[in-house]
N, C-alpha and C positions, 0 to 999 in steps of 0.2 A: 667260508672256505678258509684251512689255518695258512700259513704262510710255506710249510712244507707241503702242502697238497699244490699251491700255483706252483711250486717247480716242479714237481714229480707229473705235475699234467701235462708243463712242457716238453717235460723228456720223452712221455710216453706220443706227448702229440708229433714229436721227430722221431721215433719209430714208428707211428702211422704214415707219416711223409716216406720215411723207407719203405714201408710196404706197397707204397702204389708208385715203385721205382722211380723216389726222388733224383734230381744231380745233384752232384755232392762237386760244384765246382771247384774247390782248394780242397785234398784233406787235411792239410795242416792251418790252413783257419776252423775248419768243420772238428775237427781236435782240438782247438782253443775254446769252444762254443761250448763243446760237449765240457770238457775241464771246470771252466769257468757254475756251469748252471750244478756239477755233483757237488761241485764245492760249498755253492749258496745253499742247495739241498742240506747238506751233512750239519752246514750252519743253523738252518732252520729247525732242525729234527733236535738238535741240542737243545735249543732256543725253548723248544715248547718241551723240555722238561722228558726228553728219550732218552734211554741209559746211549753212551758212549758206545759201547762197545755194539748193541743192537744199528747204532746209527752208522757206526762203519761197517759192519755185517753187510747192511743195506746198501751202503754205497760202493762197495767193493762186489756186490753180486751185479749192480747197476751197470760196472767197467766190462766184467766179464760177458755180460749180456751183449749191450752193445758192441763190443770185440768180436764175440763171437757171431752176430749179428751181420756185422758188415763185411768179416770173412768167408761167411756161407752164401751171402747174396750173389750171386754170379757175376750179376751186373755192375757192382763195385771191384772186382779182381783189381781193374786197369789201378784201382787207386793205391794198391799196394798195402793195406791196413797196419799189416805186424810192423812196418815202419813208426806206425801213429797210434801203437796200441795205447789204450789207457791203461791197461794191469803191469804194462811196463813202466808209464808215467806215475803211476800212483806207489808203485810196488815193488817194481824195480826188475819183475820175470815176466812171462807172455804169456797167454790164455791157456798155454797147452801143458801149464804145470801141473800137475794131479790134484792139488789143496783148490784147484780152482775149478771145481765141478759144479757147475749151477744147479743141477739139481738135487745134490745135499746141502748146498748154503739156503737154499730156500724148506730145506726138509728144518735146517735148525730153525730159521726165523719163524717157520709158522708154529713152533712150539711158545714163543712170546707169548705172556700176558696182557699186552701191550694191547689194546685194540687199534686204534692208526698202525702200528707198525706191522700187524698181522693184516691188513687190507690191505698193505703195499705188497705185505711177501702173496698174497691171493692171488693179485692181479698177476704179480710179472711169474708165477706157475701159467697161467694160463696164457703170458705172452709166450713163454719159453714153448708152450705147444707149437705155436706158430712156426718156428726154429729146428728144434728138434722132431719135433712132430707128436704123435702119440704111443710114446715109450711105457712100455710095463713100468718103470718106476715111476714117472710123472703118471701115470694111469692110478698106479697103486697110492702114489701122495695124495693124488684126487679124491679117492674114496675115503682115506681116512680124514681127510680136512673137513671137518666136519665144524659147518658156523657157526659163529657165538653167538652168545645171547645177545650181547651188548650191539652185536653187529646188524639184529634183526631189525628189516625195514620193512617200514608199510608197502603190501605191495604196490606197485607203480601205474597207475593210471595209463592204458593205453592212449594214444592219442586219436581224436574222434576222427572215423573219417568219414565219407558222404555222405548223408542220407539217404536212403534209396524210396520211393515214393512208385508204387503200383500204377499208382494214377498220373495222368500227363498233368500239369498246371495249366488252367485256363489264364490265369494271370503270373505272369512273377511275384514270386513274395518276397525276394530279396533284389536288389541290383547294385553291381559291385564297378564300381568303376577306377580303373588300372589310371596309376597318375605317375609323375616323378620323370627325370629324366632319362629310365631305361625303359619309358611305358611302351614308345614308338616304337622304337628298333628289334625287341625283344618277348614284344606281346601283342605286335598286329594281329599272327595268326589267332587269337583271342577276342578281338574286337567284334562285338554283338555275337556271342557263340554264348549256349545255354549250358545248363549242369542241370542233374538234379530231375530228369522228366521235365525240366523246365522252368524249373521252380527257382532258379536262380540265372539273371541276365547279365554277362561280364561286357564292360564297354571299356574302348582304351579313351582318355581326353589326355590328348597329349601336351594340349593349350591351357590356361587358365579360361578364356573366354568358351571352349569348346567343352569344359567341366559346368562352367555357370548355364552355359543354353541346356546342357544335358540335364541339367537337376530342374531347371524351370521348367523343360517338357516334363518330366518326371512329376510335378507336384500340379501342372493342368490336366494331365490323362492319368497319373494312377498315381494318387494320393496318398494313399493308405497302404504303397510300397515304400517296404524301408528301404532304405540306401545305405552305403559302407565303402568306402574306399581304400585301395588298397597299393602301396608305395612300395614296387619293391628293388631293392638294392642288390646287384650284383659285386660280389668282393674284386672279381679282377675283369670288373667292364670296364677299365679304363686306365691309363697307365701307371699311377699313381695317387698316393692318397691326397696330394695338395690338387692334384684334378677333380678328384671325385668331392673334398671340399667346396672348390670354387663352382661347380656344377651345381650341390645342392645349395649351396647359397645364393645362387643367381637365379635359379628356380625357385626359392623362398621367396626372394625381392619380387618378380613376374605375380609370382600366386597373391600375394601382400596386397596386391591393388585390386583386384575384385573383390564383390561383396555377396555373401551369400547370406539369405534368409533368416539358415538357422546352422549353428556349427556341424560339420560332418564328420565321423566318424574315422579314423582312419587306420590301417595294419602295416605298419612298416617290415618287409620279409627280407632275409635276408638269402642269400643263395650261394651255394658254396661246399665242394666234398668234404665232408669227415670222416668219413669210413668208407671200409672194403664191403657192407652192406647192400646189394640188389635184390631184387623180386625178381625170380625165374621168369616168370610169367611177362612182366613187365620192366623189365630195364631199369627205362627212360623215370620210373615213378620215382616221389622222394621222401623220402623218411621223414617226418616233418614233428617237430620240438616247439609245443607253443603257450605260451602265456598269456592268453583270452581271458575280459574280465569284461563284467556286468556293466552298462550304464548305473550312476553316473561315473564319466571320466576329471572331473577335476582335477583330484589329488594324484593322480596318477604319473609316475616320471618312467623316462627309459631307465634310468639305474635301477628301479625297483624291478621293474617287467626284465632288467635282465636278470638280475640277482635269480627272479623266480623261474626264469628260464635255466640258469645253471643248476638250480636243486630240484628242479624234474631232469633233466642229464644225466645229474647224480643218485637218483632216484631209483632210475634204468640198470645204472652201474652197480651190479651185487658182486664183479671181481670173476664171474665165471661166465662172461659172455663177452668175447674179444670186439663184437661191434659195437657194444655199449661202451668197453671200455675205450675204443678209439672213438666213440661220438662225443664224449664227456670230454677227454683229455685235450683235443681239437676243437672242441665248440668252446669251450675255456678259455683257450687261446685265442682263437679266434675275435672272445667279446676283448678279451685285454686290449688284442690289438687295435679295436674300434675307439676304446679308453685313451691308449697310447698315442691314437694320432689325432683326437679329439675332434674323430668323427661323429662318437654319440654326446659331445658338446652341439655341434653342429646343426644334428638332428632334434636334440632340448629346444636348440632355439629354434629352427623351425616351425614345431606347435607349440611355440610360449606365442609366436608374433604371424600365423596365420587360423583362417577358421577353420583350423580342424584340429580334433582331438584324439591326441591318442589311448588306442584302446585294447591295445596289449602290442606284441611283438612274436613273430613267426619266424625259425630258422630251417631252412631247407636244405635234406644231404640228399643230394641229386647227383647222377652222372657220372663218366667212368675215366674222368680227369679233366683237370684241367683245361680253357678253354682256350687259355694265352696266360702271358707272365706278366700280370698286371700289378695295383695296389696292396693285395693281399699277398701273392705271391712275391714281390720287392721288399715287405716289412720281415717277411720269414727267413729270403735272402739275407738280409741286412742282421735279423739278429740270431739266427742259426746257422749259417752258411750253408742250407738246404734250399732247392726250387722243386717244387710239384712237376711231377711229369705232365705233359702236356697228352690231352686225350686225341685218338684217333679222328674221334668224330665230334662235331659239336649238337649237344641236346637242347632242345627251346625248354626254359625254365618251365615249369608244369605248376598248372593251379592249386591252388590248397582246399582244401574243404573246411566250408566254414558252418557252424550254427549258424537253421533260420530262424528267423524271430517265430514266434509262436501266433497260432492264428487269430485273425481278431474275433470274440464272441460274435455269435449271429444276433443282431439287435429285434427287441421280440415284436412280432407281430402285434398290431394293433388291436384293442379289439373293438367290433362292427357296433356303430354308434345307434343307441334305439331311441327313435324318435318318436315322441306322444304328438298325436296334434290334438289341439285343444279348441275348440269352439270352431270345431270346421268339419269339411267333410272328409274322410280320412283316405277316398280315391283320387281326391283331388290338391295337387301339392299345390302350398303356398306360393306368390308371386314373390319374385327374386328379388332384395333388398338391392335398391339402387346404389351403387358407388359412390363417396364422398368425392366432388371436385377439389376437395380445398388443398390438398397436395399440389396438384398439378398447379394451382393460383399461384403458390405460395413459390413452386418451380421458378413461373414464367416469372415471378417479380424479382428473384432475385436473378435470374438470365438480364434485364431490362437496366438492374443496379451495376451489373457487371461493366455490360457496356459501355452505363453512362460513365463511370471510372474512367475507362479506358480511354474515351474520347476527351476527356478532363485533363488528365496527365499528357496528351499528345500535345494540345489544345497548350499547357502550361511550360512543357521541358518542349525547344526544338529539338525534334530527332533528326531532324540531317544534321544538325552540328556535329551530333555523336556520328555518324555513319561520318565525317569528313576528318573527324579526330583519327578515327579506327586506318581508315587510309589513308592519312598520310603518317602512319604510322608498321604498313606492312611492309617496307623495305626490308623487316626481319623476319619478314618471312622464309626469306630464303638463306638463312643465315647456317642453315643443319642443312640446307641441298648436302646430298653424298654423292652427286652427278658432278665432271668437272667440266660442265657445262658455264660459263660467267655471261649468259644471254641477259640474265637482270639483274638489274642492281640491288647489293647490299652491302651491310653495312663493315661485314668483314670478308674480305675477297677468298673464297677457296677453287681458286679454279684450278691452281696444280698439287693438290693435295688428296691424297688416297682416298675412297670410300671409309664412310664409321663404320659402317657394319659388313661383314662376312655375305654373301651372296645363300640367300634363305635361310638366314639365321638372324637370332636379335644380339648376336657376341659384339661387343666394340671390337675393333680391330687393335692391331698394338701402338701405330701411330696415331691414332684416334686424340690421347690425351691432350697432344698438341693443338690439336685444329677445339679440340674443344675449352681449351684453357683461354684461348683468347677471346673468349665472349664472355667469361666470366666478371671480369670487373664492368663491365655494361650494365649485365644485370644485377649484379650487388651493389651499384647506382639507382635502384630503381626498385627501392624496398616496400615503395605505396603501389604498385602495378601487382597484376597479377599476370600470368603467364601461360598462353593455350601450347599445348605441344601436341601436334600433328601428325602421324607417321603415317606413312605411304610404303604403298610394292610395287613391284610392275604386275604383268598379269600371268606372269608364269605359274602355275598351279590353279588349285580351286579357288572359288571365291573364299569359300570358309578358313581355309587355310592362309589365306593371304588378308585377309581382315585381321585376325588373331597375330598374325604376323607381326602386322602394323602397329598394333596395339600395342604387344608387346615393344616392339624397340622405342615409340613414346613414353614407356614405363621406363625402359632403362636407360634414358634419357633423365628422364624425371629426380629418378636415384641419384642420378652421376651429379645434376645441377644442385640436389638439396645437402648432398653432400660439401658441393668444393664452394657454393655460394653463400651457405650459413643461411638462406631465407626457409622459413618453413614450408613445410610440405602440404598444406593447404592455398601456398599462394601459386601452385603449378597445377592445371588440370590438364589431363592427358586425352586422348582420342584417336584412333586408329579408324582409317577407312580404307584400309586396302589398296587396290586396283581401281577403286570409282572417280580418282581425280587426277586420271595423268597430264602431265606439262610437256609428252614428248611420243614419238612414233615409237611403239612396241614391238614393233617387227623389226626394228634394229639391235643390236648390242650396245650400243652408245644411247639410242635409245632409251631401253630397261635401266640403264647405270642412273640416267636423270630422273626416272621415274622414281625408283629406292631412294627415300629421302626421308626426312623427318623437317617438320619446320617450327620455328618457335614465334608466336604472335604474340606480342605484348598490349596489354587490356589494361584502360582503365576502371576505376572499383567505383 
């Protein structure tokens, strides 16, 4: 993309914003934004060697548009425009001078040679339809624009959508499991529900621990299904982008500590309106833009999978279809802004330092606005002085359609083995070849060698000394209690100090740093020990949910100690058991509070 097409997408992606009745909360900052982006425009169009005169043509039909834009919109009246016009700011007169007639200043530019400057003048005729509408003259400009050579593109690749299968599947040949931090809230209705005649099984694992049992049931009953995971991201599920940072980063850390087999696969989606685009039929469905690529995934980065994501966008966009051009010009914007806030940094290192791999990248235009004024809508705020209308209704993000893998060959029949008997009677079969014992011998002696080790080493080290080290050494055990219960002793007192963690969550809480800073030089005394970490729930929920629970806050434990203690991350093993070891009655509330804890045992090596 040259550097005059990133402005000219942002402009056009803030007349997308106006078509699905942005707010325009200041017009006179929303006037500085618009000023500000013609201007770098006009600069950029120089830059790459455009006559002068074609490049303010272009920027002065730009003012007129939007001008006229924002005084037709009904909905902007209140903001008074002809105060803020730009063909007064640039020009010095208002829209409604005669020399300012959009649809002869675009009758001269598409006469250019120019090919970029004849795609600009293409598209904004057929913005200008949006506007004006379908006028005999724009009707008649239409027919005679007749495309260039230089302009002609391959055509464009639909985007695959489900397979349809006559037949029910006896088994799944694909199973896709829904992960990340918007898996739970966003895609239960989803959880174990089928596609495909059945041919595809979607599961949500919202846990890292609830992803590892699902894949290992997956490889004891059906083997020979493939798996693919699938990560999707909502642009304004959260209030900001330093949120939605600290969220995948903390889900990174959690995911970082399981171990799986073999690496999995994964499709990071994004979700988010670009266009005035729906299906009569279906609403709710979404447009969907994707950059799917073959195993193997090694070399594979997000900046490539986006780059290839923007040149099928651009692909779509031939300048005469107003929803390509608003899916293009906002999906543009859109990766920028993932760029800008160094969320697709975030996302790199995600599968640089977990086992999954990424295997392209999925963009989805859904829905008929906005769901709230989150991340994505705060950066547009911030650098357009534009907010997306907020939709009436909220839609649950809709699945994607994915290629299956392809069936495995049917392995060939054996064929029926012909037996000669030789020096016998051929009615009558051979006696059965008796089994060799010497396997089993050879079993039982080394079962007998085991043993006798066993009894050798008890026999040589006393083990109650160790068992009498170990205890009088669990007074630290209760040193991460988040109860402010002080019923036993240790070795750093927290009895009036807030819970570490959030109630059913593994978040530290904000004074947490504190109460956890003071155990720090203990253990950075104590660089030959190793270190068990513990985490505990009460029993509010599931079993499964509150195991995973546990687990997780021992992990983010583990992070917070390898961090501010400097000891490697091999001398802390973690372990999560749930609800199976309470220290307190659960039918209270004071109760529950002692039982949420995390505890740290120190081992000798």
């Amino acid at each position: 993309m040259v550097k005059s097409e990133n402005f000219f997408c942002r402009l056009i992606g803030i007349d997308t914003l106006i078509s699905f009745d942005g707010i325009i909360p200041s017009a006179a900052d929303f006037q500085l934004r618009l000023i500000s982006l013609i201007e770098q425009f006009n600069k950029a169009l120089q830059a790459e060697n455009q006559t002068a005169e074609e490049s303010e043509a272009l920027c002065r039909l730009l003012c007129g548009y939007f001008d006229k834009r924002l005084m037709v919109n009904q909905k902007d009246n209140a903001l008074s425009w002809q105060r803020y016009s730009l063909m007064h700011y640039f020009y010095g007169h208002n829209q409604n001078q005669a020399d300012s007639d959009l649809t002869s200043q675009i009758a001269v530019l598409l006469r250019t040679d120019r090919s970029l400057m004849f795609r600009y003048a293409r598209k904004m005729l057929t913005l200008l339809k949006q506007v004006e509408g379908q006028t005999d003259a724009l009707a008649s400009l239409s027919a005679t624009c007749a495309p260039r050579t230089w302009l002609a593109r391959a055509e464009a690749e639909p985007e695959p959508e489900a397979d349809y299968f006559d037949t029910p599947a006896t088994t799944p040949r694909l199973m896709v499991l829904i992960i990340g931090p918007f898996a739970q809230k966003w895609f239960h209705h989803a959880n174990l529900s089928t596609r495909d005649n059945g041919h595809i099984i979607w599961m949500v694992a919202e846990h890292a621990t609830t992803l590892a049992t699902r894949l290992t049931h997956r490889e004891e009953t059906h083997p020979s299904m493939a798996v693919m995971a699938l990560f999707p991201i909502l642009a304004d599920g959260v209030e900001s982008s330093t949120v939605l940072t600290e969220q995948l980063t903390s889900w990174q850390f959690v995911f970082s500590s399981i171990r799986l087999n073999r690496r999995l696969p994964c499709i990071p989606v994004f979700y988010t309106r670009l266009s005035q685009q729906r299906h009569s039929h279906d609403p709710d469905r979404a447009i969907w833009t994707s950059s799917l690529t073959m195993p193997p995934y090694e070399q594979l980065t997000l900046e490539s999978c986006f780059r290839q994501l923007v040149d099928k966008l651009n692909a779509h966009d031939d300048g005469q279809d107003i929803y390509a051009i608003q899916r293009y010009a906002l999906g543009s914007t859109f990766i920028a802004w993932l760029a800008e806030s160094r969320l697709m940094n975030v996302l790199q290192t995600l599968f640089a330092n977990t086992p999954l791999d990424l295997a392209g990248v999925m963009l989805a235009d859904y829905g008929q606005g906005f769901t709230r004024h989150g991340a994505w809508s705060q950066w547009l705020s911030e650098r357009y002085g534009i907010l997306p209308a907020l939709s009436a209704s909220i839609a649950m993000p809709p699945l994607p359609s994915l290629p299956l893998p392809p069936l495995p060959e049917p392995e060939p029949e054996p064929e029926p083995e012909i037996v000669v008997w030789q020096g016998a009677d051929p009615l009558i079969a051979p006696a059965p070849r008796r089994r060799s014992l010497l396997p089993a011998i050879i079993g039982l002696l080394f079962l007998f060698a085991c043993l006798a080790g066993g009894f050798y080493y008890y026999a040589r080290y006393n083990i109650g000394e160790i068992r009498e080290q170990v205890r009088q050494l669990t007074p630290l055990r209760e040193i991460f209690t988040t109860s402010t219960s002080d019923q036993n002793a240790s070795l750093f007192a927290l009895a009036d100090t807030a819970p570490l963690f959030e109630n059913g969550s593994s978040n530290l809480m904000s004074d947490s740093e504190k109460t956890l800073l003071d155990i720090v030089p203990a253990i950075s005394r104590s660089p030959e020990k190793m270190f068990l970490i513990i985490g505990h729930s009460d029993n509010t929920g599931s079993s499964a949910t509150n195991l995973a629970l546990s687990a997780e806050r021992a992990q983010v434990i583990k992070n917070w100690l390898v961090v501010h203690t400097g000891l490697p991350t091999e001398q802390f093993i973690t372990e999560g058991v749930g609800d199976t070891r309470p220290i307190a009655n659960n039918d209270t509330k004071e109760g529950r509070a002692q039982n949420r804890r995390v505890e740290i045992i120190p081992l000798s090596r």
